[in-house]
C-alpha positions in Angstrom: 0.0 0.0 0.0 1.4 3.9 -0.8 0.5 5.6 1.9 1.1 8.9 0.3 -2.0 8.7 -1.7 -5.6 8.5 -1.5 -8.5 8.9 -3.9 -11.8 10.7 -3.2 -14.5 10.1 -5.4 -18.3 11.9 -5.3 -21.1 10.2 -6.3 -24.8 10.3 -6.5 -27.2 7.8 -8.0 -24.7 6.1 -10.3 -23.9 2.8 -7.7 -23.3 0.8 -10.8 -20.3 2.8 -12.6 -19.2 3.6 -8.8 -19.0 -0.6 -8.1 -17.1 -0.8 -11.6 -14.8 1.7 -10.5 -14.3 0.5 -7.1 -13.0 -3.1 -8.3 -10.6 -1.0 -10.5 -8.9 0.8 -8.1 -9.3 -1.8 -5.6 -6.8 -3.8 -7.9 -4.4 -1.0 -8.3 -1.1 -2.2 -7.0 -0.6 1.4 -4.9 -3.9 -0.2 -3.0 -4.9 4.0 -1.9 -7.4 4.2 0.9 -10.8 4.9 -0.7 -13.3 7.5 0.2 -16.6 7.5 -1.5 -18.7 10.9 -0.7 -22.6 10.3 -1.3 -24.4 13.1 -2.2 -27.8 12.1 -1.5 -28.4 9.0 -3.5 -31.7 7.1 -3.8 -30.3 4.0 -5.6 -29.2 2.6 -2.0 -25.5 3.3 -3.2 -24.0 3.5 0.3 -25.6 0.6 1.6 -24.1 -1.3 -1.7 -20.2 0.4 -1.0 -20.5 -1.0 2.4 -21.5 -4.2 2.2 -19.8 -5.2 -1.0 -16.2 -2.8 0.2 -16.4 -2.7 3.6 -12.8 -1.3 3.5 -13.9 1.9 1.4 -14.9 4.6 3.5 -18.7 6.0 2.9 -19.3 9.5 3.6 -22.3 11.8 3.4 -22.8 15.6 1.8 -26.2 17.2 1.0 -27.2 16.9 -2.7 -26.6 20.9 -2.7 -23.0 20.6 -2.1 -22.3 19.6 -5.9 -18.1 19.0 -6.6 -17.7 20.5 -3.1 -18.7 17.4 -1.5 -14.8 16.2 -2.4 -13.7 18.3 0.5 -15.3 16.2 2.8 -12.8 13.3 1.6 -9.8 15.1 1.6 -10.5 16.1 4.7 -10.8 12.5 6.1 -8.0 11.0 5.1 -4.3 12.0 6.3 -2.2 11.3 2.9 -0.4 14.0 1.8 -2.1 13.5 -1.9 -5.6 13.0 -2.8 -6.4 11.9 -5.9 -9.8 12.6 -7.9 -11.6 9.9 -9.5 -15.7 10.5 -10.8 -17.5 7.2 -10.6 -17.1 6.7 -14.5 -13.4 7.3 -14.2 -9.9 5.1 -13.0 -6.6 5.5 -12.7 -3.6 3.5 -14.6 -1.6 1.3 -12.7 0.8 2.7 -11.4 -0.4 6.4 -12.1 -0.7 6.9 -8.2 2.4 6.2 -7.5 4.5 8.3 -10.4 2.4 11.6 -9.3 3.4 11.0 -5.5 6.8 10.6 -6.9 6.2 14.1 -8.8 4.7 16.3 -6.1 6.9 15.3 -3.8 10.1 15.6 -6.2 8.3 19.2 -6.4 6.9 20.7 -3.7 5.8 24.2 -5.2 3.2 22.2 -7.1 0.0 22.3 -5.7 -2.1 20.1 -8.5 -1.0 17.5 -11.3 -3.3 16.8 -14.1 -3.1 13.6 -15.5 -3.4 12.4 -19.3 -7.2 11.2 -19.5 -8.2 8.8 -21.6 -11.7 8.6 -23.3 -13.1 4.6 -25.1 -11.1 4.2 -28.3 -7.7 4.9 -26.9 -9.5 9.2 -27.5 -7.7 11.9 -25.7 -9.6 13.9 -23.7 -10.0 17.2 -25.8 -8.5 19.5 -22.5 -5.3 17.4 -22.2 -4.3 18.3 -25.7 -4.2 21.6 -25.0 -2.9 21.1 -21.7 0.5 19.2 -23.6 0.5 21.7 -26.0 1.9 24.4 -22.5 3.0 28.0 -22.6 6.1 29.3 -20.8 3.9 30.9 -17.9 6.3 29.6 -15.1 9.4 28.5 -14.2 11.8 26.7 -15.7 12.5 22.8 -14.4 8.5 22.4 -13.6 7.9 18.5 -14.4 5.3 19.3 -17.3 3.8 22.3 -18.8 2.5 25.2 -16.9 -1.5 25.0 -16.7 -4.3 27.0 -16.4 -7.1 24.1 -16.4 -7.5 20.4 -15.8 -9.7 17.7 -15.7 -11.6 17.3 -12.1 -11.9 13.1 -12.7 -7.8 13.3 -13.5 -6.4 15.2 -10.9 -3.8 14.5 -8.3 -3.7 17.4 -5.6 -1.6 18.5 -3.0 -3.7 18.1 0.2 -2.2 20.8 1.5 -2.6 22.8 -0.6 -6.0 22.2 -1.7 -7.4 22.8 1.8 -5.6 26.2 2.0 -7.6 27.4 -1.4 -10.6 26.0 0.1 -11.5 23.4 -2.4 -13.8 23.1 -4.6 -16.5 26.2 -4.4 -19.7 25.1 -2.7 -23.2 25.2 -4.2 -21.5 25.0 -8.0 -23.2 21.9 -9.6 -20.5 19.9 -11.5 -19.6 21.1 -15.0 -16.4 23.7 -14.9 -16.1 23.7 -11.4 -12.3 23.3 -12.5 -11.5 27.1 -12.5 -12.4 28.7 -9.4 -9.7 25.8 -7.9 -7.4 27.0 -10.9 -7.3 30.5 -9.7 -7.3 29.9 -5.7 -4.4 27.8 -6.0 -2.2 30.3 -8.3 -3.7 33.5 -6.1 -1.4 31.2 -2.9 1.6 31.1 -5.3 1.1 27.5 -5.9 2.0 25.5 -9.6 -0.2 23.7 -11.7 1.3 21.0 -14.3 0.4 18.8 -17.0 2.2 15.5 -16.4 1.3 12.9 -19.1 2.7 9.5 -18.0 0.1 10.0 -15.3 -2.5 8.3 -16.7 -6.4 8.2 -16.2 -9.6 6.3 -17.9 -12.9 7.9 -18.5 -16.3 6.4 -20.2 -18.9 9.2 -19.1 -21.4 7.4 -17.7 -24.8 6.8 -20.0 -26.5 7.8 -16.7 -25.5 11.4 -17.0 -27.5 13.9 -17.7 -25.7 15.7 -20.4 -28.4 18.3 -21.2 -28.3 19.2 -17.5 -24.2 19.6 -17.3 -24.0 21.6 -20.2 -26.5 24.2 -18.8 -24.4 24.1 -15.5 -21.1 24.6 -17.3 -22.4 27.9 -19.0 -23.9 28.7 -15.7 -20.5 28.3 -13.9 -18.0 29.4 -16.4 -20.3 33.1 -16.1 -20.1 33.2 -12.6 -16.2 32.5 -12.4 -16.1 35.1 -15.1 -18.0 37.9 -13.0 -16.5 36.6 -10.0 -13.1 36.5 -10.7 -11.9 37.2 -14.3 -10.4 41.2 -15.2 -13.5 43.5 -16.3 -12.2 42.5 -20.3 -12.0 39.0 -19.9 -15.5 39.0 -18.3 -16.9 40.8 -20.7 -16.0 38.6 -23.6 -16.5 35.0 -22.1 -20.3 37.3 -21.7 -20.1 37.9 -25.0 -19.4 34.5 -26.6 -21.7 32.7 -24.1 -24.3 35.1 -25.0 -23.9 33.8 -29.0 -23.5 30.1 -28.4 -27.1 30.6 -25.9 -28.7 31.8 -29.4 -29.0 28.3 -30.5 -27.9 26.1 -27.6 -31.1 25.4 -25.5 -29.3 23.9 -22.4 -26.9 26.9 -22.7 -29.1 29.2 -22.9 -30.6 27.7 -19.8 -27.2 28.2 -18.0 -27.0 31.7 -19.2 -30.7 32.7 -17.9 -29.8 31.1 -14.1 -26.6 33.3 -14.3 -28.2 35.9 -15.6 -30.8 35.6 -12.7 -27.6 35.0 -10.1 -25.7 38.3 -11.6 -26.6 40.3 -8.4 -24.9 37.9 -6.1 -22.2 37.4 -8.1 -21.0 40.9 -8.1 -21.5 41.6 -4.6 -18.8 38.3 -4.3 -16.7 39.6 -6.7 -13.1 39.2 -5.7 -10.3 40.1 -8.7 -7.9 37.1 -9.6 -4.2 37.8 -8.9 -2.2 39.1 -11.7 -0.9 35.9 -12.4 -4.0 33.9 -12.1 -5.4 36.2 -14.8 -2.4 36.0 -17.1 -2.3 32.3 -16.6 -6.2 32.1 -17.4 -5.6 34.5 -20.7 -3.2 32.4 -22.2 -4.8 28.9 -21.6 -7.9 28.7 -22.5 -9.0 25.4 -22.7 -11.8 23.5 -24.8 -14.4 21.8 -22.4 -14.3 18.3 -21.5 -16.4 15.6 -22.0 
């Protein structure tokens, strides 16, 4: 067993992929501690985690508390990394053990984003831009500087991840990425690509695609009025403004942000210079 490393894994109403992906990781030769986080789940998914893994710990969020339900994992566990998995996703073997290796090789980095792999040996769309870097940092990083990752193939620092506060609360999933992104470069903190870490990911056919897309133009406007430069904000406004023209679920998104615009400037809190310069010159293509 590595005891560095731990994976953390929210779930709600999916306890088929989640069994699937427990065997996986349950074979990994790294053998992390486990920490399922149910959010609410009416499939019985918790009773089935206990009873068929009694050695994976169950824990329990409110259904409201989205990707922020993670932090109740990383919190649990005492490994100094905590690995994400979703419950359609794995890891390699051997993956856990090569980005302990890195982050602890490199202790300025605060998050390593794997290489994620989609059915038919695909790359996931993100990670190509991701290898494709931009000399943002410093020199002698272990992969290319990033501005945005993959939640289901990410290894963090737990430190680190704690300190930025996690994942924001009450965002559904879809883009919750950035708001980590720009919390963790606001502390001083490096963000890598590392590509022989290696992830697997079938989206499950149990999500609700039409539903993630109108989160993801939700979130990506809040993060925008939240946190981007007055610029920036405007033109991610812009451009989600002409996709929501003839993109029903994202023009869904856009009328909840729309509706949410008052509380999102009353949080509004300016990304660090660097943050912002590291956002403007990776922008990524969403994920799957």
């Amino acid at each position: 067993m590595d005891p560095r490393i731990a994976v953390v894994i929210a779930t709600r109403d999916r306890a088929p992929d989640l069994l699937c992906t427990l065997e996986r990781l349950r074979a990994l030769p790294e053998r992390p501690a486990l920490y399922v986080v149910d959010t609410g789940s009416n499939d019985g998914t918790p009773e089935l985690v206990r009873r068929r893994f009694p050695d994976v710990a169950v824990l329990h969020a409110s259904p409201g508390e989205g990707p922020a339900a993670r932090t109740a994992g990383v919190r649990a566990t005492q490994a100094p990394f905590v690995a994400f998995c979703d419950d359609d996703s794995w890891w390699e073997p051997g993956a856990l053990s090569r980005a302990a290796d890195v982050l602890e090789a490199h202790p300025d980095v605060g998050l390593l984003a794997a290489r994620v792999m989609l059915a038919g040996d695909r790359l996931e769309p993100t990670c190509g831009e991701m290898a494709r870097g931009r000399p943002t940092a410093r020199p002698g990083l272990p992969g290319p500087a990033i501005g945005g990752f993959v939640a289901c193939g990410a290894v963090v620092r737990r430190e680190a991840y704690l300190a930025a506060g996690g994942f924001p609360p009450e965002w559904p999933f879809g883009g919750e990425e950035q708001p980590l992104v720009v919390a963790l470069l606001d502390r001083g903190w490096e963000l890598v690509y590392v590509p022989s870490v290696v992830a697997q990911h079938r989206p499950s056919a149990r999500r609700d695609r039409a539903a993630r897309a109108a989160f993801t133009a939700r979130n990506d406007l809040r993060m925008a009025w939240e946190r981007r430069a007055p610029r920036a904000a405007l033109a991610i406004t812009a451009g989600s403004l002409r996709r929501a023209l003839g993109d029903p679920h994202h023009r869904r998104g856009v009328l909840r942000a729309l509706r949410e615009l008052p509380s999102a400037l009353r949080r509004r809190a300016r990304a660090s210079s660097r943050a912002e310069r590291r956002l403007a010159e990776l922008a990524f293509p969403r994920s799957s």
